[in-house]
C-alpha positions in Angstrom: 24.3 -16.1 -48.0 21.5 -17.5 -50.3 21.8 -15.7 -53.8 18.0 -15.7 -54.1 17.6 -13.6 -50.9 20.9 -11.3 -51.7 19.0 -10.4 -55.3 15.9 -9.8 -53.3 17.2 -7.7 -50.7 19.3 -5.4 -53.6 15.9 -5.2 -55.7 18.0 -7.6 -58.8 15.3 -9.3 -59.8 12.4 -9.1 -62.7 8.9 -10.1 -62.3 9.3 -14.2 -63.1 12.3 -14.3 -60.4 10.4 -12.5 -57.8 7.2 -15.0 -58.3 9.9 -17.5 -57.7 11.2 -16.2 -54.5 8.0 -15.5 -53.2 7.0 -19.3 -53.5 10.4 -20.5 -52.2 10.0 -18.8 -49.3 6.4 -19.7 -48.5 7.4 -23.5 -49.2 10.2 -23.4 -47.1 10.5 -22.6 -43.7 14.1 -22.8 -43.1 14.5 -20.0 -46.4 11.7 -18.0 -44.7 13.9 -17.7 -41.4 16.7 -17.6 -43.1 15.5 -14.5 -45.4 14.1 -12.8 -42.1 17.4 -12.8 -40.5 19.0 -11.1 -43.7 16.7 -8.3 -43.7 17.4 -7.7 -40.5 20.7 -7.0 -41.0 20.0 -5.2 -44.2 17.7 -2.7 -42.0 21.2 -2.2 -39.6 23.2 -1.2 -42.8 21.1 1.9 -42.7 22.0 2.7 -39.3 25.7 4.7 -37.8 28.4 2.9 -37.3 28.3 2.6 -33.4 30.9 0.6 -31.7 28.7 -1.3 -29.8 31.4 -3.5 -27.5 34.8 -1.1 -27.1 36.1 -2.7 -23.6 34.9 -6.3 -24.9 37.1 -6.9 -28.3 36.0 -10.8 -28.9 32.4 -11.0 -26.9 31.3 -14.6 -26.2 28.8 -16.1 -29.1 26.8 -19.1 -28.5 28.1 -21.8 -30.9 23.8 -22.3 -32.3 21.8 -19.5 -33.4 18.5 -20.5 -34.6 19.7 -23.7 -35.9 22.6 -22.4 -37.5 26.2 -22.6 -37.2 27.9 -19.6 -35.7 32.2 -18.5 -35.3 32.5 -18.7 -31.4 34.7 -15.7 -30.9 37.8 -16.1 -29.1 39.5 -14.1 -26.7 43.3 -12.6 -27.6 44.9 -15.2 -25.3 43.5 -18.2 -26.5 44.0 -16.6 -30.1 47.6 -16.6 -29.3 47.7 -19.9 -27.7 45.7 -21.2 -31.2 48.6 -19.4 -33.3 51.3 -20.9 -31.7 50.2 -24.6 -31.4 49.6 -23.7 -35.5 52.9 -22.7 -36.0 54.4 -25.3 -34.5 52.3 -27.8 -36.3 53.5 -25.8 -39.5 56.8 -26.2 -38.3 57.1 -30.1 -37.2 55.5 -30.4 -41.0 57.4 -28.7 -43.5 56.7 -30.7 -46.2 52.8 -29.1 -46.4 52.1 -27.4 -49.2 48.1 -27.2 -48.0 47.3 -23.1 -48.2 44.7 -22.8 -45.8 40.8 -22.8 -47.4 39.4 -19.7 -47.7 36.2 -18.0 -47.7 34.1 -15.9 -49.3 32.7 -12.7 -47.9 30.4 -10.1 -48.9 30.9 -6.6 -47.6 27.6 -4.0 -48.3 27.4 -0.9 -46.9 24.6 1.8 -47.4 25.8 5.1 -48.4 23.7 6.5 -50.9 25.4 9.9 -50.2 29.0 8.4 -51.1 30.6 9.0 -54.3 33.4 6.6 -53.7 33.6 3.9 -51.2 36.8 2.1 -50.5 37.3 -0.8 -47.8 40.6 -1.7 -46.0 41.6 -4.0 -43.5 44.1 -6.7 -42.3 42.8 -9.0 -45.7 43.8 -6.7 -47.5 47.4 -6.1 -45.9 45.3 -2.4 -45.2 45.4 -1.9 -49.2 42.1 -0.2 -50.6 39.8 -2.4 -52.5 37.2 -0.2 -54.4 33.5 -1.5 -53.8 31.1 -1.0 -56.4 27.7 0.5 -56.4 24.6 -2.0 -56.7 22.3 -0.1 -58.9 21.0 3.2 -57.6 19.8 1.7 -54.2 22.3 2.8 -52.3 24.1 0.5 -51.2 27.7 -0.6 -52.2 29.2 -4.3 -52.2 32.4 -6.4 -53.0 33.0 -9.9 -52.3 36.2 -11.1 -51.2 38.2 -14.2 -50.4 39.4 -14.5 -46.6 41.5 -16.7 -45.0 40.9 -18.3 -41.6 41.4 -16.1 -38.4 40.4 -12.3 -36.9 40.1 -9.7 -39.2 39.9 -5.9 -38.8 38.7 -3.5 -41.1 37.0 -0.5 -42.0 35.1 1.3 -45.1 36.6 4.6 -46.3 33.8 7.3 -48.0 34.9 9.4 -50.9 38.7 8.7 -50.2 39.1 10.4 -46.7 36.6 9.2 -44.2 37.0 5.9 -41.8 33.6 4.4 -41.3 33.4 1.2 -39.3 30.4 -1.4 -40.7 27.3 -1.0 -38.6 26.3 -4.6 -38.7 29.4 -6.1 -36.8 29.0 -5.8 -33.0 33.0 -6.5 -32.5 35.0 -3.4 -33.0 37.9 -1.3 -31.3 39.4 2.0 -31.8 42.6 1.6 -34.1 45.9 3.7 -33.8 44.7 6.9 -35.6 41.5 7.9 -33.7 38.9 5.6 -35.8 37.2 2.7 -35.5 38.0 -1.2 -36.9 35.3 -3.6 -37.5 36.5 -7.3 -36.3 35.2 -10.4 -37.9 36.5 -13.5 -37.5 35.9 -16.2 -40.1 36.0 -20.1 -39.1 39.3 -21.3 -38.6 
């Protein structure tokens, strides 16, 4: 995610760094599109969490979006079949040390209702990692390191309510009645 458009979006900028913005994204086209798409998915924070694909866990994605590069989503069994020709690489290979890279990712919700908002998921080994409040907008944010694969995960408001993310399409119900957001990062 451009930092620019991230301090845009969250209103974190003064006067001289929004003239700047403003000309970046007139010069550029490619910034323009790219700052476009990120409100849009800024205005879907605001909405409920809706699971939006329960029978279809891992829908199809086309691998370009608008010139950019997308995570094709993959279906369980070819997840499996991926796991197991990377264990056995692992395997016949023991003397790699290589951890696999890692990415950053920024979680936001809006909740300006929230007094506490938590998120958990399979990144976390289902621990609770506190997000923090950006200003008084609203909205509330961590960034966090993931490694490679299919994640699930879920927010939880003021320390006793699930709530999936409203931006991610992918999403089943877990084993306790709630709902998991699923992202999967590129592998």
């Amino acid at each position: 995610m451009n930092t620019l458009a991230s301090q845009f979006i969250d209103d974190e900028m003064n006067l001289p760094e929004k003239k700047v913005f403003v000309e970046t994204v007139h010069k550029d086209p490619a910034f323009y599109r790219e700052t476009i798409d990120l409100l849009d998915q800024e205005m879907l924070l605001t909405g409920d969490a809706v699971c939006r694909t329960p029978a279809v866990v891992f829908p199809e994605l086309p691998a370009k979006v608008a010139g950019k590069k997308r995570f094709r989503m993959f279906y369980p069994l070819g997840l499996g079949l991926a796991a197991a020709a990377a264990i056995l690489v692992l395997w016949l290979s023991p003397g790699q040390k290589d951890q696999p890279p890692t990415q950053m990712n920024r979680f936001v919700i809006y909740k300006p209702e929230a007094t506490k908002v938590d998120i958990t998921g399979t990144f976390t080994k289902w621990e609770r990692i506190p997000l923090r409040e950006a200003g008084n907008s609203g909205y509330w944010e961590v960034t966090l390191e993931l490694p490679p694969g299919v994640h699930r995960f879920t927010y939880i408001l003021d320390d006793h309510t699930p709530f999936a993310d409203p931006t991610v399409l992918a999403c089943e119900q877990d084993d306790f009645g709630g709902v998991d957001s699923i992202i999967s990062t590129e592998i």
